[in-house]
ROLO-846089 format. One record per residue: residue number from 1; y, x, z of N, C-alpha, C, O, CB in turn. Coordinates in nm, 4 decimals, m for minus. Glycine has a CB too. Layout:
% residues N
+-----+----------+----------+----------+----------+----------+----------+----------+----------+----------+----------+----------+----------+----------+----------+----------+
|   k |      n.y |      n.x |      n.z |     ca.y |     ca.x |     ca.z |      c.y |      c.x |      c.z |      o.y |      o.x |      o.z |     cb.y |     cb.x |     cb.z |
+-----+----------+----------+----------+----------+----------+----------+----------+----------+----------+----------+----------+----------+----------+----------+----------+
| NUM |        Y |        X |        Z |        Y |        X |        Z |        Y |        X |        Z |        Y |        X |        Z |        Y |        X |        Z |
...
+-----+----------+----------+----------+----------+----------+----------+----------+----------+----------+----------+----------+----------+----------+----------+----------+
% end
This chain:
% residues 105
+-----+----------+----------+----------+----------+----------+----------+----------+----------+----------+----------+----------+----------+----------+----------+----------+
|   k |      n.y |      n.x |      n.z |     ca.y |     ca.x |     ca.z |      c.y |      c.x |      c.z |      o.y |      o.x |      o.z |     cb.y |     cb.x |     cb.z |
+-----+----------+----------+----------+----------+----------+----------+----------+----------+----------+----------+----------+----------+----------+----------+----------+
|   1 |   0.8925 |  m0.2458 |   4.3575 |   0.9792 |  m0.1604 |   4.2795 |   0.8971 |  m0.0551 |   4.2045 |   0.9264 |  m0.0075 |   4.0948 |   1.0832 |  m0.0935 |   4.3698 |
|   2 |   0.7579 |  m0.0167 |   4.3019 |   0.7365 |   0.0701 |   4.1829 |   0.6129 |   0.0189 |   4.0930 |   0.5442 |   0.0860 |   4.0161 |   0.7100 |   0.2215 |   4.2328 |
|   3 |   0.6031 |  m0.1228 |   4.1246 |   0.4992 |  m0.1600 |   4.0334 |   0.5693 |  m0.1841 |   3.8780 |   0.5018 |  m0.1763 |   3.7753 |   0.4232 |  m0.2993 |   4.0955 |
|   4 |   0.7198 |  m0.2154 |   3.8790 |   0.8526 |  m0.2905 |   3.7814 |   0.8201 |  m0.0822 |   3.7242 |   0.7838 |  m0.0522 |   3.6104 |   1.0891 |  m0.3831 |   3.9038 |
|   5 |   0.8315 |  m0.0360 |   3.7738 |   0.8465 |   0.1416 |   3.7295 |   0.7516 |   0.1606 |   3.6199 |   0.7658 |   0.1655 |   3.4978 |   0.7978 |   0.2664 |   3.8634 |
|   6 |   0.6392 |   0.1709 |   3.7071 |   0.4977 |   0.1799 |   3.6251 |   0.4758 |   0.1264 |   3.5125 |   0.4557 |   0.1890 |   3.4084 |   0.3976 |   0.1315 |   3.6849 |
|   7 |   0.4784 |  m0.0078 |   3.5261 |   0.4712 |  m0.1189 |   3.4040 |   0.5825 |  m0.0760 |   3.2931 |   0.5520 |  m0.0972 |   3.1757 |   0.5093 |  m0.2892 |   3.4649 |
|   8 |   0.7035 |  m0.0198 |   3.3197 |   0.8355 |   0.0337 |   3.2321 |   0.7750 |   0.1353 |   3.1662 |   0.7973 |   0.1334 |   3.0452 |   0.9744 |   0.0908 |   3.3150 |
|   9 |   0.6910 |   0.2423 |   3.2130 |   0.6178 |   0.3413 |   3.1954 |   0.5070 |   0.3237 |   3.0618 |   0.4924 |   0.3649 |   2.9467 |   0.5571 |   0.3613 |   3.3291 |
|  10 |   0.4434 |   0.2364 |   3.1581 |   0.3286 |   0.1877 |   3.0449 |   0.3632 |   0.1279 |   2.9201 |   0.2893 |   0.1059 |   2.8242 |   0.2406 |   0.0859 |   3.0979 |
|  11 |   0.4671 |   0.1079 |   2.9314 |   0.5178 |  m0.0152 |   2.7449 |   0.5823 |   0.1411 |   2.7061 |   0.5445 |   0.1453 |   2.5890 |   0.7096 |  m0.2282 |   2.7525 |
|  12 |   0.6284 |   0.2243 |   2.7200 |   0.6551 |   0.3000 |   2.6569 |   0.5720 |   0.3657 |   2.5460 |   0.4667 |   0.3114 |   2.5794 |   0.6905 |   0.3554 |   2.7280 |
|  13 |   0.5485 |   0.4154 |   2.4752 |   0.5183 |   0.4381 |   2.3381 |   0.5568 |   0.5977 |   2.3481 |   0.6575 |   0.6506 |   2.3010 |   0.6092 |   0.3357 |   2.2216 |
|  14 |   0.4154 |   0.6816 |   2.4463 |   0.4501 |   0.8688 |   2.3577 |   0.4736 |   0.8816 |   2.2371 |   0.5678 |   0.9525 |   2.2018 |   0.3322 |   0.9804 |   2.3495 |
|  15 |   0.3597 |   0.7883 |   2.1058 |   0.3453 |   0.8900 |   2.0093 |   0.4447 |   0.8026 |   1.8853 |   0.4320 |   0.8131 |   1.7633 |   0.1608 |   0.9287 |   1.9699 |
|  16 |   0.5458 |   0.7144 |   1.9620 |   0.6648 |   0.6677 |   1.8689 |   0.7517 |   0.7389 |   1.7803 |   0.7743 |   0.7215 |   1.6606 |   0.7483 |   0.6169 |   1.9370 |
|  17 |   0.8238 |   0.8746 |   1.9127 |   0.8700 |   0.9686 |   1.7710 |   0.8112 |   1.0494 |   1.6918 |   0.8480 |   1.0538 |   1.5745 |   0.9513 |   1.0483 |   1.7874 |
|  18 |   0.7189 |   1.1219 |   1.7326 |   0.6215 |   1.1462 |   1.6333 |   0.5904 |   1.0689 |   1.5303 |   0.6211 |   1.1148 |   1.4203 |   0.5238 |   1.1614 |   1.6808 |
|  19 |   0.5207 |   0.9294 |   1.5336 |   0.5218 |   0.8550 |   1.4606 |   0.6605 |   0.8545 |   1.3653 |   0.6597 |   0.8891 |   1.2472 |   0.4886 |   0.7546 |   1.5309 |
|  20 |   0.7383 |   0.8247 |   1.4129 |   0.8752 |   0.8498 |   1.3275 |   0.9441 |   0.9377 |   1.2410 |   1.0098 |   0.9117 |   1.1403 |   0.9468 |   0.8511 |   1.3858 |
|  21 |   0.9096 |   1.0879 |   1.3165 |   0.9020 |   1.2000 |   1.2626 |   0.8096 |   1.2040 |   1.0882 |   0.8416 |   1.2299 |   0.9721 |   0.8350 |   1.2828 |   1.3866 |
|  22 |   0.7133 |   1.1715 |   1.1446 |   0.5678 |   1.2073 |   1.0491 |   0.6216 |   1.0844 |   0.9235 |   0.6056 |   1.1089 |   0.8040 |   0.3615 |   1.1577 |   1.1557 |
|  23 |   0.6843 |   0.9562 |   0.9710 |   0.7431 |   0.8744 |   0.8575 |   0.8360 |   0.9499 |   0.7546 |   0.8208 |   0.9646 |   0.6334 |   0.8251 |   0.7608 |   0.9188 |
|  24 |   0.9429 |   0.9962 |   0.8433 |   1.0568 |   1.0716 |   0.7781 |   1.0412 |   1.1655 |   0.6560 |   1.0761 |   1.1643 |   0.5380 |   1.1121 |   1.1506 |   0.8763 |
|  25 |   0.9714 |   1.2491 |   0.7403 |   0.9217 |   1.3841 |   0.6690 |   0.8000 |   1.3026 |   0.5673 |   0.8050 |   1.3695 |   0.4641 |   0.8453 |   1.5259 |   0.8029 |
|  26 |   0.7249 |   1.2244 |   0.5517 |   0.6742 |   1.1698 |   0.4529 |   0.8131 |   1.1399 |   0.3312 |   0.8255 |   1.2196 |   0.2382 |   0.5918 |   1.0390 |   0.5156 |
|  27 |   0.8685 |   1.0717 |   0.3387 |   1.0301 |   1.0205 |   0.3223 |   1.0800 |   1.1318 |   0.2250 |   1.0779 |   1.1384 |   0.1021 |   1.1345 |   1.0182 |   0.4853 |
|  28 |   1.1168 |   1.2005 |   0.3026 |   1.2219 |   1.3398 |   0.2178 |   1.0979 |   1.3997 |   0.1459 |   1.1455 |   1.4401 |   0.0398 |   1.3197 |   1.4919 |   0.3459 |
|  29 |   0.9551 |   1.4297 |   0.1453 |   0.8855 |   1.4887 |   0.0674 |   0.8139 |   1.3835 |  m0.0362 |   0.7134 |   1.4186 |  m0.0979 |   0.8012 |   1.5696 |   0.1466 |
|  30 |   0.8568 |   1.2847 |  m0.0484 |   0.8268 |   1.2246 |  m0.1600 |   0.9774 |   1.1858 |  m0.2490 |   0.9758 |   1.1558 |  m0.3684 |   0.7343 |   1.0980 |  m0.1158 |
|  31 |   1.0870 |   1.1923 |  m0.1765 |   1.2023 |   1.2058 |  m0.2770 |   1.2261 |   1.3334 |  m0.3166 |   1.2820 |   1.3391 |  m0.4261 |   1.3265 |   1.1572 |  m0.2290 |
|  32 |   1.1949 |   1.4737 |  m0.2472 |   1.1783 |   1.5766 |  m0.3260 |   1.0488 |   1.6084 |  m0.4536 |   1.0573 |   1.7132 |  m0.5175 |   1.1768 |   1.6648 |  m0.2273 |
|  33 |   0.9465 |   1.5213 |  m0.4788 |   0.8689 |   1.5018 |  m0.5055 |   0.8947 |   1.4516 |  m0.6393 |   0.8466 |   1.4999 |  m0.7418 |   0.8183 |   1.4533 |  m0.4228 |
|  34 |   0.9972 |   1.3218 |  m0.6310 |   1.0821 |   1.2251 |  m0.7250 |   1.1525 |   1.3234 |  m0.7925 |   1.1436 |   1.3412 |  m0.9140 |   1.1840 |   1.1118 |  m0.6537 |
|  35 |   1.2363 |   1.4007 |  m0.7022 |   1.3533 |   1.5087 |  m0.7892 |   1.2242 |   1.5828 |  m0.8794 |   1.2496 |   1.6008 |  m0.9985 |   1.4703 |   1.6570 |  m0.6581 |
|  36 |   1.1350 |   1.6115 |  m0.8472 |   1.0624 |   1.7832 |  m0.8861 |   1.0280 |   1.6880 |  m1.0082 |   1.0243 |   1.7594 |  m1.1084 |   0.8960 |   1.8884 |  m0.7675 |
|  37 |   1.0033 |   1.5652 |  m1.0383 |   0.9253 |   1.4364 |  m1.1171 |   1.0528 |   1.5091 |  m1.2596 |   1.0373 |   1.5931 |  m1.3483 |   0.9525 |   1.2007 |  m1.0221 |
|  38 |   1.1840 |   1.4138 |  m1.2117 |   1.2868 |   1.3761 |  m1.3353 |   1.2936 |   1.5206 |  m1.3544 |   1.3028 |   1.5438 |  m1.4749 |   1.4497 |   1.2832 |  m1.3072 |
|  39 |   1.2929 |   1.6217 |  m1.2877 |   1.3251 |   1.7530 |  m1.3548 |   1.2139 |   1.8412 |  m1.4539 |   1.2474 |   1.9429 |  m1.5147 |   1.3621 |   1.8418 |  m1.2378 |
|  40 |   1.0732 |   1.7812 |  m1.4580 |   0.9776 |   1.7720 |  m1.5228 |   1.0168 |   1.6975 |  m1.6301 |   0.9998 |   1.7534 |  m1.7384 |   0.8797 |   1.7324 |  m1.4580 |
|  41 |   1.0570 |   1.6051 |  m1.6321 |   1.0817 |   1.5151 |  m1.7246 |   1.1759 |   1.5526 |  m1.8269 |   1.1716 |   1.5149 |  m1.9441 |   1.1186 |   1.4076 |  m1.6669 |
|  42 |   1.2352 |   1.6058 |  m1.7909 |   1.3952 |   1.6194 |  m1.8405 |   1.4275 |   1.7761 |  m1.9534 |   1.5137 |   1.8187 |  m2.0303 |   1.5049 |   1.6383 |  m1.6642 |
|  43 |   1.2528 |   1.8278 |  m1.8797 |   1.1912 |   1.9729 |  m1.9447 |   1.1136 |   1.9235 |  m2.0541 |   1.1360 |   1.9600 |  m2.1695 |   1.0869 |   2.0723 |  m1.8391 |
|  44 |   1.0306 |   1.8487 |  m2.0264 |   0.9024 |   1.8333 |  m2.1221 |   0.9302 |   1.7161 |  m2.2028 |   0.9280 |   1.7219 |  m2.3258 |   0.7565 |   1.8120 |  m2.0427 |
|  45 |   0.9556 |   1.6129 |  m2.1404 |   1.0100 |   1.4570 |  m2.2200 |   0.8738 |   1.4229 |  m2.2089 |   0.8536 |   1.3367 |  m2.2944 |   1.0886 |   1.4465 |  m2.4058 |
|  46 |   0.7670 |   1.4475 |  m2.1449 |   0.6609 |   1.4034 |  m2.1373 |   0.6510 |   1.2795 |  m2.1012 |   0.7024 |   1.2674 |  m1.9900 |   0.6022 |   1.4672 |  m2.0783 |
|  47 |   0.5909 |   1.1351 |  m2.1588 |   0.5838 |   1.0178 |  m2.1289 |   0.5208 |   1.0277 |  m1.9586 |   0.5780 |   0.9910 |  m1.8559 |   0.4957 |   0.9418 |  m2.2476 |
|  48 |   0.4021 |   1.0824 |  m1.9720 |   0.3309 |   1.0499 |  m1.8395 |   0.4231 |   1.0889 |  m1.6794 |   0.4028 |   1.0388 |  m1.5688 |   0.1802 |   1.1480 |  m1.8496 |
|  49 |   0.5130 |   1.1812 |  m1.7135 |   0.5622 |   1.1860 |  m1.5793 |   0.6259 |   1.0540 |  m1.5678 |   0.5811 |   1.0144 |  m1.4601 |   0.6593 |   1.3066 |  m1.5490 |
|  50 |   0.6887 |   0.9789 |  m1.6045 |   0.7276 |   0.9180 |  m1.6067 |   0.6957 |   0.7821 |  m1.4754 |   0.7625 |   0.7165 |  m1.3955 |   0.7186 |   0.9276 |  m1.7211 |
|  51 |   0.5497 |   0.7955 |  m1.5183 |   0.4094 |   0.7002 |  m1.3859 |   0.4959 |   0.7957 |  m1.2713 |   0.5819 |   0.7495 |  m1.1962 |   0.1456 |   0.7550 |  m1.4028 |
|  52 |   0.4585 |   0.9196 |  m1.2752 |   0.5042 |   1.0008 |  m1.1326 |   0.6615 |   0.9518 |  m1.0771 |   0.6872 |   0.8968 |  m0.9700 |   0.5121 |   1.1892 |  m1.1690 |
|  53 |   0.7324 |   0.9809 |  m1.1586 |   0.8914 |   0.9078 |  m1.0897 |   0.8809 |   0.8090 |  m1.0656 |   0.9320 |   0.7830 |  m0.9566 |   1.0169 |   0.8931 |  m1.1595 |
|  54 |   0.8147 |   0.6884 |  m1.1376 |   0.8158 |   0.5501 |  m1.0500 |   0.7136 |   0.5412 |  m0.9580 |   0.7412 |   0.4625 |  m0.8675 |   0.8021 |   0.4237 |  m1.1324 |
|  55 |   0.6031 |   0.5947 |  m0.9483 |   0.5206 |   0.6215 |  m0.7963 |   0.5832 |   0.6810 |  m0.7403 |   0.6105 |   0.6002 |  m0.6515 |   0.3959 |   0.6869 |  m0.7786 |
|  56 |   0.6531 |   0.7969 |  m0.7074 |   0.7329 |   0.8751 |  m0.6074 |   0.8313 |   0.7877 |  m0.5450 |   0.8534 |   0.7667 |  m0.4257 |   0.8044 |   0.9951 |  m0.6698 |
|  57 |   0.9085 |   0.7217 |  m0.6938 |   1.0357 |   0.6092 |  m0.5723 |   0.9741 |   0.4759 |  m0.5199 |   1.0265 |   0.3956 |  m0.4427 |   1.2014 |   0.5350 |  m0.6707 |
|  58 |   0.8440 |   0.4694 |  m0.5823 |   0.8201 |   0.2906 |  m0.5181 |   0.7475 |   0.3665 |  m0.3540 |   0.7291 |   0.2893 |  m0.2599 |   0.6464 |   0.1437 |  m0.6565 |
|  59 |   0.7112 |   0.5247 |  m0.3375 |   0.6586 |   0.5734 |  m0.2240 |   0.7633 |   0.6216 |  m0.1411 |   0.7492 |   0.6582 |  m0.0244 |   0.5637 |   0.6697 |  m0.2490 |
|  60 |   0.8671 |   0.6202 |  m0.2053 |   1.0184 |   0.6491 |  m0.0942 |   1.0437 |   0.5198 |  m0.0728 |   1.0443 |   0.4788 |   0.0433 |   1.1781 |   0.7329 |  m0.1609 |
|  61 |   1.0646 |   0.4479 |  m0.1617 |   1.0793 |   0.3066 |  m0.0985 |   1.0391 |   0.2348 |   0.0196 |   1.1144 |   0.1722 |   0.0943 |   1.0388 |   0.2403 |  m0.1657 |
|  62 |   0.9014 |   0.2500 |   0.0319 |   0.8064 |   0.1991 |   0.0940 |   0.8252 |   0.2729 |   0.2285 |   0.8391 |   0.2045 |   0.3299 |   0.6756 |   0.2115 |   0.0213 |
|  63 |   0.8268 |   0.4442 |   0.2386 |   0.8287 |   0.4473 |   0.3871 |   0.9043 |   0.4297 |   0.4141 |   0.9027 |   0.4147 |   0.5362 |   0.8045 |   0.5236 |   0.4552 |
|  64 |   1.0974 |   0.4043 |   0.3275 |   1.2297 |   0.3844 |   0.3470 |   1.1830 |   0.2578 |   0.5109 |   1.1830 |   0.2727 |   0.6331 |   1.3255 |   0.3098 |   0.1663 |
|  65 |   1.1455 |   0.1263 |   0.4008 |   1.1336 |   0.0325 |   0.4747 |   1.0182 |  m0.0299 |   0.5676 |   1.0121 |  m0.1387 |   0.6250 |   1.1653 |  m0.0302 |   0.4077 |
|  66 |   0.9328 |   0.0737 |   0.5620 |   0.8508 |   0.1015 |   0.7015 |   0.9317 |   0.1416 |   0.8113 |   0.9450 |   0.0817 |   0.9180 |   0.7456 |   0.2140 |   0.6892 |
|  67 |   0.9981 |   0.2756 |   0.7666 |   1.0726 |   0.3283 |   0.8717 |   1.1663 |   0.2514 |   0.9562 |   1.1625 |   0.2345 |   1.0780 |   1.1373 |   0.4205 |   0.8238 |
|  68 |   1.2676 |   0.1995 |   0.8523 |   1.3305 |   0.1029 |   0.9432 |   1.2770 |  m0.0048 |   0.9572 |   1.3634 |  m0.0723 |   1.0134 |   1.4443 |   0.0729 |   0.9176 |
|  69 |   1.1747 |  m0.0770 |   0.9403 |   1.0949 |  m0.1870 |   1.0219 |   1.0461 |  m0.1540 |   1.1295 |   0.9999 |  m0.2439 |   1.1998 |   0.9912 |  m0.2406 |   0.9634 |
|  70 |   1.0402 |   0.0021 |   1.1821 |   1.0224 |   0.0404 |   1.3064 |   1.1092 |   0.0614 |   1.3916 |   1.0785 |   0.0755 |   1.5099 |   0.9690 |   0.1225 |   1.3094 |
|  71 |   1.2480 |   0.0683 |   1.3439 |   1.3655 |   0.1401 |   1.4243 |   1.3935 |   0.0273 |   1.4475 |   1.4058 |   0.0080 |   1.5684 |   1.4795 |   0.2390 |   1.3685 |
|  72 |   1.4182 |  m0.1025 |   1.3552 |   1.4904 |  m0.2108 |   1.3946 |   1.4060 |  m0.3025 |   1.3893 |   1.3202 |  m0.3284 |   1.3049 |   1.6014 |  m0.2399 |   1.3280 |
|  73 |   1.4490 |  m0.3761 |   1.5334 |   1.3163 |  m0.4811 |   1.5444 |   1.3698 |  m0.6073 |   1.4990 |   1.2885 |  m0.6998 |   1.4977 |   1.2479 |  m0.5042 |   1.7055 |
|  74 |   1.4809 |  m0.6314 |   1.4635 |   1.5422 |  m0.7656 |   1.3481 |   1.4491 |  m0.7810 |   1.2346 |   1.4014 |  m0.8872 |   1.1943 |   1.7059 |  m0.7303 |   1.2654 |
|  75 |   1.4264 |  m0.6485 |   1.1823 |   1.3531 |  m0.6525 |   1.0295 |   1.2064 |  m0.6807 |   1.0189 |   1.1492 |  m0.6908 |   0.9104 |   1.3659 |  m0.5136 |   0.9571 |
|  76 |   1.1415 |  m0.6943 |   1.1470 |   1.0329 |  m0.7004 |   1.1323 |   0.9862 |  m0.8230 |   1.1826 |   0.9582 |  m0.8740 |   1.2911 |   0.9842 |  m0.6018 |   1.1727 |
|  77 |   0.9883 |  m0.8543 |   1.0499 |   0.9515 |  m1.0220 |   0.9636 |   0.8243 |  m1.0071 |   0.8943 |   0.7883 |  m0.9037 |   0.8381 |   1.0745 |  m1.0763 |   0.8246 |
|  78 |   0.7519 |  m1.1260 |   0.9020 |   0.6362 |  m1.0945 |   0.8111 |   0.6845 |  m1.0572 |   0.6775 |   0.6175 |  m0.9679 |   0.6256 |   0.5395 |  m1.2125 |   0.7978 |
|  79 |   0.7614 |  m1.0921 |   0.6231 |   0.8295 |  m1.0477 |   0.4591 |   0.8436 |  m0.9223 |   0.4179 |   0.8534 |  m0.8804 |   0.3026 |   0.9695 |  m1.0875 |   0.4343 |
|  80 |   0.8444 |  m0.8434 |   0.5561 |   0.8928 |  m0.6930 |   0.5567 |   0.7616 |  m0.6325 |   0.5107 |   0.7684 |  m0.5473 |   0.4221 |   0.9507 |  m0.6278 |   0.7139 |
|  81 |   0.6276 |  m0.6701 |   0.5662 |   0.4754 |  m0.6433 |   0.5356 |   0.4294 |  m0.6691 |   0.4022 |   0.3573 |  m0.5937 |   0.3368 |   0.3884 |  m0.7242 |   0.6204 |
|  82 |   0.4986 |  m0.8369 |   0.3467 |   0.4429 |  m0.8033 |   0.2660 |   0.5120 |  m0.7548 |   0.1290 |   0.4744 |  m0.7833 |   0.0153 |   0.3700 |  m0.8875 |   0.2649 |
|  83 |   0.5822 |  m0.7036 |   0.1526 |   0.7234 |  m0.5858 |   0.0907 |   0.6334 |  m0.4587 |   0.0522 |   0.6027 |  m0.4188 |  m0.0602 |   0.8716 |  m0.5233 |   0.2428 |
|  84 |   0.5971 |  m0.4022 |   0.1891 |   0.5285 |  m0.2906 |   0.1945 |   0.3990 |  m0.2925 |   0.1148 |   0.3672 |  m0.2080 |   0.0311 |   0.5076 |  m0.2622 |   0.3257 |
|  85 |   0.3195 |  m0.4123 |   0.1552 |   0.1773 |  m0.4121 |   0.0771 |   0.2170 |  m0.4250 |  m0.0428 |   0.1804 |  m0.3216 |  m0.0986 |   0.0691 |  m0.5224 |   0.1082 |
|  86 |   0.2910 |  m0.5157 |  m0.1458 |   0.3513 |  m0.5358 |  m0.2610 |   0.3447 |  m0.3620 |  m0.3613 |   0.2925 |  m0.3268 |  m0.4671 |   0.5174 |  m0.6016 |  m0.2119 |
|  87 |   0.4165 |  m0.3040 |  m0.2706 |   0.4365 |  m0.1571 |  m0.3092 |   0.3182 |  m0.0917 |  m0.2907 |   0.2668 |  m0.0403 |  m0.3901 |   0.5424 |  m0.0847 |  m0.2322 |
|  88 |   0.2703 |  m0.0836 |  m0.1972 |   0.1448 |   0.0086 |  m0.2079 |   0.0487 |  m0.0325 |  m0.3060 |  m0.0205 |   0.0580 |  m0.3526 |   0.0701 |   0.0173 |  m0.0792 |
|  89 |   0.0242 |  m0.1798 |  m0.3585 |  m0.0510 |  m0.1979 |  m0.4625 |   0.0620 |  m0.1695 |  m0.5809 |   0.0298 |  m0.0930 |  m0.6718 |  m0.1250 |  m0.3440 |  m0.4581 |
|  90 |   0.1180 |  m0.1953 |  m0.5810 |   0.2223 |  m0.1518 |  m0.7216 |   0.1804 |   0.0250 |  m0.7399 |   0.1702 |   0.0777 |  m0.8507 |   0.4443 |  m0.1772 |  m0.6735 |
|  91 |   0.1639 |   0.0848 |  m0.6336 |   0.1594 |   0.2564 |  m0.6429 |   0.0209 |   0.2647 |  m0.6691 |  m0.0299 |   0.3720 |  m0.7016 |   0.2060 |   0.3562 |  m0.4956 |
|  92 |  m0.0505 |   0.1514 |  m0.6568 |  m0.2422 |   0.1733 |  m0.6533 |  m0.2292 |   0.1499 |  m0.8511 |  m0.2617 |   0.2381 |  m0.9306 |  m0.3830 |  m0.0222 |  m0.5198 |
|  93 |  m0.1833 |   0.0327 |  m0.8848 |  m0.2086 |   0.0352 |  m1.0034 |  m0.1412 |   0.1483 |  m1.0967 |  m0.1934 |   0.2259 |  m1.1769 |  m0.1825 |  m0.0848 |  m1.0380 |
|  94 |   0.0256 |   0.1259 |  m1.0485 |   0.0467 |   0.2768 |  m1.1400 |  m0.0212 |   0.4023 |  m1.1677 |  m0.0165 |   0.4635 |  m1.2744 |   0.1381 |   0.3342 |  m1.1019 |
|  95 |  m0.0831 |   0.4348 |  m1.0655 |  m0.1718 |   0.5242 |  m1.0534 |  m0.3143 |   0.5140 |  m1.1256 |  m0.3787 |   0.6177 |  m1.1415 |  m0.1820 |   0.5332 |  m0.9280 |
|  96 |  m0.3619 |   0.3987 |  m1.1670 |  m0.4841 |   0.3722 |  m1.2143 |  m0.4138 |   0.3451 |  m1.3741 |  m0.4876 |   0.3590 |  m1.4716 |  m0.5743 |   0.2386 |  m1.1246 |
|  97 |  m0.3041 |   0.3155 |  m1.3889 |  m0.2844 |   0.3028 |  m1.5279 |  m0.2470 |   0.4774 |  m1.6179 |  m0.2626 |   0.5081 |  m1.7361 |  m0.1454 |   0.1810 |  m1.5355 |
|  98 |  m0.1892 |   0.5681 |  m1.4878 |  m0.1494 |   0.6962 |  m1.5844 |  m0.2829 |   0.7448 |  m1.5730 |  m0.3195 |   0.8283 |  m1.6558 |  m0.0187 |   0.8152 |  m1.5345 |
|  99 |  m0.3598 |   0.7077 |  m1.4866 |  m0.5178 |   0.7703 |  m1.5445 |  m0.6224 |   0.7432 |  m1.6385 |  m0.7264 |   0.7987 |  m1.6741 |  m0.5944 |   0.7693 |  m1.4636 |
| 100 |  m0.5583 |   0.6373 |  m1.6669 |  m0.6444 |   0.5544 |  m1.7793 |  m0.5470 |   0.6106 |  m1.9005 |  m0.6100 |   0.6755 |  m1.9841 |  m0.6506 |   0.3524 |  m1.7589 |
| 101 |  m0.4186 |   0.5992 |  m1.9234 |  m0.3577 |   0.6063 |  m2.0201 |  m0.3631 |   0.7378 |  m2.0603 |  m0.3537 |   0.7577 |  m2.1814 |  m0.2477 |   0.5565 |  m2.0064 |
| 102 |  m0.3825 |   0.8785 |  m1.9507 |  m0.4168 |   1.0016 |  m2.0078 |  m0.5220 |   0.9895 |  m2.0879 |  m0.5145 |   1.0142 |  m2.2083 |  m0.4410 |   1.0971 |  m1.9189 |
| 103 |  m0.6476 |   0.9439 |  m2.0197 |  m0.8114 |   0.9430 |  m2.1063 |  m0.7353 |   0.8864 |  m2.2400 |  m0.7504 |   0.9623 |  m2.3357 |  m0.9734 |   0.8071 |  m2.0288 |
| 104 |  m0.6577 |   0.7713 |  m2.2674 |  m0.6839 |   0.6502 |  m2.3795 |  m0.6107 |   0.8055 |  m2.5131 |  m0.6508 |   0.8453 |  m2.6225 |  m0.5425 |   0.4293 |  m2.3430 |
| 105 |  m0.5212 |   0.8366 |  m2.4438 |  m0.4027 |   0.8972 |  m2.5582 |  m0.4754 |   1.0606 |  m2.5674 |  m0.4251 |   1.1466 |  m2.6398 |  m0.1904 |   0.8981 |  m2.4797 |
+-----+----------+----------+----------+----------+----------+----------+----------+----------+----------+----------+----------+----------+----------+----------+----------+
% end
């Protein structure tokens, strides 16, 4: 009985909510991030923010469905990974194109 204890013990996961936490709060500070984006936008009409609002939501996106690929263990399918990687290179190039496109213009 208390070996069934221990072992219950050991699969447990301390730094899960944390982990979860630290997702979240990634989460809400990149959709406040998104808002601070279109409201830039909406001031200046500046083309380049523009890279920033779609990096900000493809980066809410992404921990959206990290997050719940952690909460729910249905979703975590290999498809769900490569969802996530999909996006993080989608946010690698956007990012390499508003830096190039500042220098070009």
């Amino acid at each position: 009985m208390l070996n069934i204890f221990f072992s219950l013990i050991h699969e447990i996961d301390p730094y899960e909510g944390l982990e979860n936490a630290v997702a979240l709060g990634i989460a809400i500070f990149s959709i406040l991030l998104l808002a601070l984006s279109i409201t830039a936008y909406r001031k200046t009409r500046l083309k380049l923010t523009i890279y920033a609002i779609i990096i900000f939501a493809f980066f809410a996106i992404q921990q959206f469905i990290d997050f719940v690929d952690d909460i729910f263990v249905t979703l975590d399918v290999p498809v769900t990974d490569v969802i996530i990687s999909s996006l993080t290179l989608a946010i690698l190039v956007l990012f390499f194109l508003a830096i190039v496109r500042t220098r070009i213009t």
